[in-house]
MILO-876524 format. One record per residue (C-alpha): residue in one letter; residue number from 1; x, y, z. Coordinates in nm, 2 decimals, decimal comma, padded with zeros to 4 digits, always signed. Layout:
<sites>
<'a' NUM <X Y Z>>
...
</sites>
This chain:
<sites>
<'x' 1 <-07,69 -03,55 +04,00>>
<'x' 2 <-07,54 -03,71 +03,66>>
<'x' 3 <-07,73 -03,48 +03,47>>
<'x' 4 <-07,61 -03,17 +03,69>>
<'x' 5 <-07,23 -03,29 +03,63>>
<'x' 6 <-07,28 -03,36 +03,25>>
<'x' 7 <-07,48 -02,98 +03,25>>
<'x' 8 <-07,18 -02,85 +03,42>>
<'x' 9 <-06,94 -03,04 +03,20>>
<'x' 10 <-07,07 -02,92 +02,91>>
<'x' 11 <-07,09 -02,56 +03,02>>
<'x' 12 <-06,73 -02,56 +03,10>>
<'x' 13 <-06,65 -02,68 +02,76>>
<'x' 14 <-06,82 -02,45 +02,63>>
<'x' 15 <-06,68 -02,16 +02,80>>
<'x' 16 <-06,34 -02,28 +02,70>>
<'x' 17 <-06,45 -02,34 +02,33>>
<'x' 18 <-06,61 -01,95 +02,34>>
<'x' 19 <-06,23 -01,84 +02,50>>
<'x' 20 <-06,05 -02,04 +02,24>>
<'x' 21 <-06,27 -01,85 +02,00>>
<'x' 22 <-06,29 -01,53 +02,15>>
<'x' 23 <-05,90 -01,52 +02,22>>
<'x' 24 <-05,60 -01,53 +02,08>>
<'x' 25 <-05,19 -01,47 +02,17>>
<'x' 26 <-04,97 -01,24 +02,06>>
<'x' 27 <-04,60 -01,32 +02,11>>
<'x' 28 <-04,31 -01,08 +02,17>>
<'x' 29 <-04,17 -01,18 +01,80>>
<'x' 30 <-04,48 -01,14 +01,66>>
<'x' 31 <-04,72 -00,86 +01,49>>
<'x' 32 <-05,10 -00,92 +01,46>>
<'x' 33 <-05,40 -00,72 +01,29>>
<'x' 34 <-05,80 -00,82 +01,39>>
<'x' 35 <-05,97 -00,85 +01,07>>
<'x' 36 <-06,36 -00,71 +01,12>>
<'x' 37 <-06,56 -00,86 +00,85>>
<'x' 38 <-06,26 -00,92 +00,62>>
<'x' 39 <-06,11 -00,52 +00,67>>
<'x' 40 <-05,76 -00,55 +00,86>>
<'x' 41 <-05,76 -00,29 +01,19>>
<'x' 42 <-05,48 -00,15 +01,36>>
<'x' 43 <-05,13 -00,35 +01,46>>
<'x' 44 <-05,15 -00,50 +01,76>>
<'x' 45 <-04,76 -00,53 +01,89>>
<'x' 46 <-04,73 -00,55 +02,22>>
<'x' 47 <-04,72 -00,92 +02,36>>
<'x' 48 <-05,01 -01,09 +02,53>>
<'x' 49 <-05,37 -01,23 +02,52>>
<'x' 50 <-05,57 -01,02 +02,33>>
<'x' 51 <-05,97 -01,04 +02,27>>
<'x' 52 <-06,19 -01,06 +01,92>>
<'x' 53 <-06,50 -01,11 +01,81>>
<'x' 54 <-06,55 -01,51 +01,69>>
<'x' 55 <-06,54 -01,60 +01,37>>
<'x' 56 <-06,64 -01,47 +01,11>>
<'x' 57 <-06,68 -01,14 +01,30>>
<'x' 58 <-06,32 -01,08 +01,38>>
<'x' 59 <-06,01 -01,29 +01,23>>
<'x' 60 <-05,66 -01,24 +01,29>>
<'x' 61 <-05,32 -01,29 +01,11>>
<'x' 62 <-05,00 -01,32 +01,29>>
<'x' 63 <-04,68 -01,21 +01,13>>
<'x' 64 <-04,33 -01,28 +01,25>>
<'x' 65 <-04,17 -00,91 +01,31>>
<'x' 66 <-03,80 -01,03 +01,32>>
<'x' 67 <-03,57 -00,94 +01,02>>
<'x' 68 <-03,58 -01,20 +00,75>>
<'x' 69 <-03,27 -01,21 +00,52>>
<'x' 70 <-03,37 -01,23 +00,14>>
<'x' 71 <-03,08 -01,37 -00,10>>
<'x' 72 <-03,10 -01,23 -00,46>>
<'x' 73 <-03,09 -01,49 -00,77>>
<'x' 74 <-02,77 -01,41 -00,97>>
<'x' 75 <-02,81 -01,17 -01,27>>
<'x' 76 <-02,65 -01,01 -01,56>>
<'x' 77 <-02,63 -00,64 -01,51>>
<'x' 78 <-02,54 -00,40 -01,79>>
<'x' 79 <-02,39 -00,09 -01,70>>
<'x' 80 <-02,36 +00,23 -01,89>>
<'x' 81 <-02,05 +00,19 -02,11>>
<'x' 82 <-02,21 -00,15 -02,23>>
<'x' 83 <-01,99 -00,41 -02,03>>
<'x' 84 <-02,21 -00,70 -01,84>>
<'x' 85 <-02,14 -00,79 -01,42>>
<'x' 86 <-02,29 -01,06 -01,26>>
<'x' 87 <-02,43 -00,95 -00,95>>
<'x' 88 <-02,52 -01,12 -00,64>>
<'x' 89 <-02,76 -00,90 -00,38>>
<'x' 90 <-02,90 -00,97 -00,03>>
<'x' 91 <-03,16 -00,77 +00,17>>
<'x' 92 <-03,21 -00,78 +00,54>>
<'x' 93 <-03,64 -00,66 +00,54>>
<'x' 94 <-03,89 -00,74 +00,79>>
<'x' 95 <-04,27 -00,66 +00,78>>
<'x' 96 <-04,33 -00,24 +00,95>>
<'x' 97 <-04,67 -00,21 +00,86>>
<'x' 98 <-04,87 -00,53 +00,85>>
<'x' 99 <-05,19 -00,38 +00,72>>
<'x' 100 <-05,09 -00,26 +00,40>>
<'x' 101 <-04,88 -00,59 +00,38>>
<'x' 102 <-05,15 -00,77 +00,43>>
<'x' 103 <-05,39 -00,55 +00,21>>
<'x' 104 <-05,12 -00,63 -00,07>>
<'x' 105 <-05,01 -00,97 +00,02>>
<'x' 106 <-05,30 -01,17 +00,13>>
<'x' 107 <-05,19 -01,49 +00,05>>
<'x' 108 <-04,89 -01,46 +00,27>>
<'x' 109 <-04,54 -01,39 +00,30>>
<'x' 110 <-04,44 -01,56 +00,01>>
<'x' 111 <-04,60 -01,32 -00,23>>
<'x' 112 <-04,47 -01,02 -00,02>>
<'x' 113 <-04,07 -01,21 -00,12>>
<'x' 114 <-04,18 -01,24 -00,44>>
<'x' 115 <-04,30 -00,87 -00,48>>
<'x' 116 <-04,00 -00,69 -00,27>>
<'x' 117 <-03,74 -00,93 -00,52>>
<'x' 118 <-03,90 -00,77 -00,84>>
<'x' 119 <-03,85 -00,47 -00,68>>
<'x' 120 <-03,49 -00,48 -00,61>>
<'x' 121 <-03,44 -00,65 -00,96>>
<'x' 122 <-03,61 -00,39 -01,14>>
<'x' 123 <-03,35 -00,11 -00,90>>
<'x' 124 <-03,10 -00,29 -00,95>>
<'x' 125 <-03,10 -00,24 -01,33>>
<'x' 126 <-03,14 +00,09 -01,33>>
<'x' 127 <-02,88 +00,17 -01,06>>
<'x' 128 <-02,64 -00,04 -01,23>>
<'x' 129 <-02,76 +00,11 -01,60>>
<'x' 130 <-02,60 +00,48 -01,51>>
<'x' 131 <-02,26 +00,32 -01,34>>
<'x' 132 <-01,94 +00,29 -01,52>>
<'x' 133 <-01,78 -00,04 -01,48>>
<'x' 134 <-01,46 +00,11 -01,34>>
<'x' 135 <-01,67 +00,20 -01,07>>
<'x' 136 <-01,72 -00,19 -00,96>>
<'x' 137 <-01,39 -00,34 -01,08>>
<'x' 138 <-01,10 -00,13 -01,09>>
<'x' 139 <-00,69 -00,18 -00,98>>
<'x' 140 <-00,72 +00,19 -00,86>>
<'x' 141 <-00,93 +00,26 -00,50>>
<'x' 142 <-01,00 +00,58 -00,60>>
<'x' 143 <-01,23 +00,50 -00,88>>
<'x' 144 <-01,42 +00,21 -00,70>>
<'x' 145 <-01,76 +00,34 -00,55>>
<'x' 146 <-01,95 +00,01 -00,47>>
<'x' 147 <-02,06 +00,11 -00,11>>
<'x' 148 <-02,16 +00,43 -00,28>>
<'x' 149 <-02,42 +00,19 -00,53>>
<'x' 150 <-02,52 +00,00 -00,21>>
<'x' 151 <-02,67 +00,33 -00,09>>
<'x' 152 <-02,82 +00,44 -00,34>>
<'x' 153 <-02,99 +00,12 -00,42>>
<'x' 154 <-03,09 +00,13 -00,03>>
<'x' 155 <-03,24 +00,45 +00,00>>
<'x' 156 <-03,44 +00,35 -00,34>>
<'x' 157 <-03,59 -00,01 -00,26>>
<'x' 158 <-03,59 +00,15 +00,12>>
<'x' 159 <-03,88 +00,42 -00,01>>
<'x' 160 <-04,07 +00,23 -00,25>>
<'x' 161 <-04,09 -00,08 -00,04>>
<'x' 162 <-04,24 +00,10 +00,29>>
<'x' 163 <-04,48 +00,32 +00,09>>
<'x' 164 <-04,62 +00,04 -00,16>>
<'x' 165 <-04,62 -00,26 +00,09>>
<'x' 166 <-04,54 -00,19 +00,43>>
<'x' 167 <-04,21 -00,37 +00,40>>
<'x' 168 <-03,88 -00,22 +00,62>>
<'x' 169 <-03,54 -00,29 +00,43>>
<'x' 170 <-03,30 -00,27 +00,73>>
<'x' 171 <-02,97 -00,30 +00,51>>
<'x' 172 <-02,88 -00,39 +00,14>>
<'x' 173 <-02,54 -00,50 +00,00>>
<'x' 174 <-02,33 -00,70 -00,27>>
<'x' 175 <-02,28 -00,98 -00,21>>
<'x' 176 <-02,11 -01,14 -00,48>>
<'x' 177 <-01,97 -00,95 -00,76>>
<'x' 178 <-01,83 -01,12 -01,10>>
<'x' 179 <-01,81 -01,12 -01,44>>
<'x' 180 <-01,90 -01,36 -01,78>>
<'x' 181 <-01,69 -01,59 -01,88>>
<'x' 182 <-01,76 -01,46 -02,27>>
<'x' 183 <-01,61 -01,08 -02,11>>
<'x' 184 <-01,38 -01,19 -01,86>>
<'x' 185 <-01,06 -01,27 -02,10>>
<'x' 186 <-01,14 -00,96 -02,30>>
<'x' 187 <-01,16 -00,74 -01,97>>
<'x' 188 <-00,87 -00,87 -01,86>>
<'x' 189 <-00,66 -00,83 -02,16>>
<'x' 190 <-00,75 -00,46 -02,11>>
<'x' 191 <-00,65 -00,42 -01,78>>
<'x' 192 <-00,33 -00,60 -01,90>>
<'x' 193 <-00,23 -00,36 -02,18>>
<'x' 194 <-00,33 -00,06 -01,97>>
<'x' 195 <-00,10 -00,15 -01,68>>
<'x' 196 <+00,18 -00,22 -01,93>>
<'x' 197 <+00,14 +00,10 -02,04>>
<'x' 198 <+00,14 +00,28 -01,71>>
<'x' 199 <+00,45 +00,05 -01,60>>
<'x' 200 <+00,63 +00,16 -01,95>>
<'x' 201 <+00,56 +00,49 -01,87>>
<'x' 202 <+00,70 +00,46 -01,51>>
<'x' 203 <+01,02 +00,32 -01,68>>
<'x' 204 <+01,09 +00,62 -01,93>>
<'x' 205 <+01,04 +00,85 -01,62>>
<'x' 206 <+01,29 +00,67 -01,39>>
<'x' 207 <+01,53 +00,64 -01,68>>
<'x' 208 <+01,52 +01,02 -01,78>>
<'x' 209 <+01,55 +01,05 -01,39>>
<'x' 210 <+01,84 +00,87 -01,34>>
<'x' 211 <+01,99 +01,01 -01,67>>
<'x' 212 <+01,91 +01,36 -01,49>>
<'x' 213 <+02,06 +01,28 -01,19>>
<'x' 214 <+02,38 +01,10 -01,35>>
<'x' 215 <+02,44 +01,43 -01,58>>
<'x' 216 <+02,35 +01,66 -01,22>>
<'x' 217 <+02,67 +01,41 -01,02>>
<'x' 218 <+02,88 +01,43 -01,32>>
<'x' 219 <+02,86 +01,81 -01,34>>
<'x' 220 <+02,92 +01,86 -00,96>>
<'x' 221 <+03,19 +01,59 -01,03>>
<'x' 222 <+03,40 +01,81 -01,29>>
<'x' 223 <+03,38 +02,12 -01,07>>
<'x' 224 <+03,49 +01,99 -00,80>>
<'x' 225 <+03,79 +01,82 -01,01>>
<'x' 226 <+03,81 +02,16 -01,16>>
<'x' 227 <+03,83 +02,34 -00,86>>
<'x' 228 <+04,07 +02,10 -00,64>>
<'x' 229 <+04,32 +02,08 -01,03>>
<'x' 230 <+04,32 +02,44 -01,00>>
<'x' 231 <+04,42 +02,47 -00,63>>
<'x' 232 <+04,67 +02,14 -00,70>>
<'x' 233 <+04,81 +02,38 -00,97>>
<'x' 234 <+04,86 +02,66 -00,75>>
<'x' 235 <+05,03 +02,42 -00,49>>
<'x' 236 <+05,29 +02,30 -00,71>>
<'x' 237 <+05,36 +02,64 -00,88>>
<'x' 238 <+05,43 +02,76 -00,56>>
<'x' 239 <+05,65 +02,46 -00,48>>
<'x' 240 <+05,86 +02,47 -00,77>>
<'x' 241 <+05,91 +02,88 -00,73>>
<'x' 242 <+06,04 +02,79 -00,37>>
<'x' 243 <+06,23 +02,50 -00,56>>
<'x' 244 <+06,40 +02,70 -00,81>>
<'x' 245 <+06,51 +02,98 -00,52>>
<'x' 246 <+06,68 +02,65 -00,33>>
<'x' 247 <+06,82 +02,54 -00,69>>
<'x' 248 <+06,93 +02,94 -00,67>>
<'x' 249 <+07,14 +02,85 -00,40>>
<'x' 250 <+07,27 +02,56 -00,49>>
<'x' 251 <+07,41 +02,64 -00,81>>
<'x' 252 <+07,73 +02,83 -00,59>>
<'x' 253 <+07,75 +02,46 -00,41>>
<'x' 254 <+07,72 +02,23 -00,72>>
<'x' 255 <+07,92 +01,96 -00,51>>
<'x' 256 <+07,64 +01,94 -00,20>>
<'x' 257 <+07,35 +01,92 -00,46>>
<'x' 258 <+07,54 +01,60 -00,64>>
<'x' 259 <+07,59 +01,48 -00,27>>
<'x' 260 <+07,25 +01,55 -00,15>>
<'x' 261 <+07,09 +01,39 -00,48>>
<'x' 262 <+07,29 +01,06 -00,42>>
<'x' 263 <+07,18 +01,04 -00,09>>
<'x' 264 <+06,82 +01,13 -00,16>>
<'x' 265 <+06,87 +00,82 -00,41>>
<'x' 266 <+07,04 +00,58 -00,17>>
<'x' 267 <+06,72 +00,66 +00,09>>
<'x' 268 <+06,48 +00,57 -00,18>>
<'x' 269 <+06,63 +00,22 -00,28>>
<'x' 270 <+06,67 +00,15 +00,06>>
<'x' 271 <+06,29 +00,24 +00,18>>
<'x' 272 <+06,22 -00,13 +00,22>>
<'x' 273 <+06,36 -00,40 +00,34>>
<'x' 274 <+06,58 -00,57 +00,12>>
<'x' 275 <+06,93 -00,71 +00,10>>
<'x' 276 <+07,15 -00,54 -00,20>>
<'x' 277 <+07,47 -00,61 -00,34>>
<'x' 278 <+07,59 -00,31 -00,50>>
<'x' 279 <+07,93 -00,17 -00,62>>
<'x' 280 <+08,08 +00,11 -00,49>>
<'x' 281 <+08,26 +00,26 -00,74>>
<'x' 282 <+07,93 +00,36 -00,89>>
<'x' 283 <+07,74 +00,66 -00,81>>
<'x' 284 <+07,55 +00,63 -00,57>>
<'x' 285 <+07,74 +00,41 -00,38>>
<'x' 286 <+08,04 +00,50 -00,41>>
<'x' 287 <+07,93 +00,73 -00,06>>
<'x' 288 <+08,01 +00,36 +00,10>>
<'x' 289 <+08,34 +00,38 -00,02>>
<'x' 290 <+08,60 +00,55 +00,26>>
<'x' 291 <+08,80 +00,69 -00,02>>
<'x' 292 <+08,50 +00,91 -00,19>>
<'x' 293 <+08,40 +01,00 +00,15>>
<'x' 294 <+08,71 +01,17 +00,19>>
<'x' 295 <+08,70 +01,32 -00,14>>
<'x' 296 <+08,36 +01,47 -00,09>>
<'x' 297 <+08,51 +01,58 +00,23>>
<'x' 298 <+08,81 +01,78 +00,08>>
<'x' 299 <+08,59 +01,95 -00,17>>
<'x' 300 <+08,34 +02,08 +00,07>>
<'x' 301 <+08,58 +02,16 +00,33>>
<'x' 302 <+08,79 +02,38 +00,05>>
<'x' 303 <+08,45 +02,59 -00,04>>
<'x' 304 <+08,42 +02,63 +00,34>>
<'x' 305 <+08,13 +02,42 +00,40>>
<'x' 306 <+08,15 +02,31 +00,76>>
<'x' 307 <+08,18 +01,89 +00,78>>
<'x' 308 <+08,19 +01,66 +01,06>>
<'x' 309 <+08,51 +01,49 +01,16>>
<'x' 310 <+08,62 +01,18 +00,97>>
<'x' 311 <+08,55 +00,82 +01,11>>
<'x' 312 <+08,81 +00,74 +01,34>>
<'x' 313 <+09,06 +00,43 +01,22>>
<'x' 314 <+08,94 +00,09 +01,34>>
<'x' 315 <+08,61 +00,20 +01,34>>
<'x' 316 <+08,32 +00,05 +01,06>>
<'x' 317 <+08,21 +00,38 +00,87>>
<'x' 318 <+07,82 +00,43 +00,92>>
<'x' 319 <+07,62 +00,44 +00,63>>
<'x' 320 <+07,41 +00,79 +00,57>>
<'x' 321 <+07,08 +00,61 +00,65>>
<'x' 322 <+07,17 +00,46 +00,92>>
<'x' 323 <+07,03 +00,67 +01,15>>
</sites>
């Protein structure tokens, strides 16, 4: 019976040593090719236990099938009109065909990083080579086209990459974009003296506009001070014609104009408020006086101007304004 339980013991580790060998796992993150005699088969992607040949009949390699993320080194790019940008680049990739990546990468992922950088290097370069350098650093929007160089670069690592190795690039961008310190003053003086100019030449237009639009205010100015002096003239041509046909009239009263003028002066001294101490034996104030009152009265009453009746004795005369 001990030799029946070692026999069985034995066979069972051998069964499990021919499964171990015979077997292998493929997991959902994971791509895997069976190797006969050393030449890679089909993909095997869907997760689970799979079967193969032992060793050295069937071998397998397992690659991971999520996207891996590879970071650019830092480079000097020329472009086209000879000025130098350091760019920075990263590539999202992961591994679409793993027999022709394993066919050209049989040491391992590694050498398949190594390859796919030399190939975005050597794109890069000649991407960059036919760009102007407005068209990666520029104050105006207009002339900027770096997500238009992302593309192209994509679609050119993108094509060489999946018919050369089996490699998928996902996406492709800058990352970091700058320039060498030996350009970087001499780029910058540029921009300077070109934006100088283009806010010089904003100047001289505003000016000339403004001096337009002064000269445009001033000639609608003097026509309308033309026009409203013209009708001012009219106004006091026509006043002094009606003027001269009262003075008409009252050249056969001489005495009313004399009174009328003295009281026309009398109203304006006394248009404000004031206290005055006048004489009334002068003109005009000699209207205060009772005995030029009655004067004035006589000679209008004798040319047969009607007059109201004299202030009755006792009685403070009123002066002409006081109404």
């Amino acid at each position: 019976m001990k030799n029946f339980g070692t026999i069985l013991a034995a066979v069972f580790l051998a069964f499990v040593l021919l499964l171990y060998m015979c077997t292998f796992q493929v997991r959902f993150t994971e791509v895997a090719i069976r190797k006969t005699w050393g030449t890679p088969g089909d993909a095997l992607r869907e997760p689970g236990l799979k079967f193969k040949w032992p060793s050295p009949i069937q071998t397998v390699v397992v690659y991971d099938k999520r996207i891996r993320i590879l970071e650019d080194r830092t480079e000097e790019t020329r472009t086209v009109d000879g000025k130098n940008l350091l760019l920075t680049t990263f590539t999202l990739w992961r591994i679409a065909d793993p027999s022709r990546f394993h066919t050209n990468f049989p040491e391992g992922v590694e050498d398949g990083e190594k390859k796919l950088r030399t190939t975005i290097v050597t794109n890069k370069q000649a991407v960059v080579g036919q760009r102007e350098f407005s068209e990666f650093v520029s104050t105006d929007p207009e002339k900027r086209r770096i997500r238009e160089v992302e593309q192209e670069l994509l679609a050119t690592i993108r094509k060489d990459a999946l018919t050369e190795y089996g490699i998928e690039v996902v996406d492709f961008g800058i990352k970091k974009l700058g320039l060498p310190e030996s350009v970087t003053t001499a780029i910058f003086d540029s921009m300077k003296s070109h934006e100088e100019a283009k806010a010089a030449r904003y100047t001289a237009e505003g000016e000339a506009r403004a001096s337009d639009i002064v000269a445009t205010a001033k000639a609608a100015r003097d026509r309308i001070m033309a026009a409203a002096q013209q009708e001012a003239d009219e106004i006091v041509a026509e006043a002094q014609e009606l003027v001269g046909e009262y003075y008409k009239e009252f050249m056969e009263y001489p005495e009313l104009r004399m009174f009328l003028d003295r009281l026309d002066s009398i109203a304006r001294g006394l248009q404000k408020r004031a206290t005055i101490i006048f004489d009334t034996s002068e003109t005009p104030w000699n209207l205060f006086n009772p005995e030029a009152r009655q004067h004035f009265r006589g000679q209008l009453q004798a040319e047969g101007v009607a007059v109201p009746p004299a202030t009755p004795a006792g009685e403070t005369a009123k002066s002409p304004m006081a109404d």
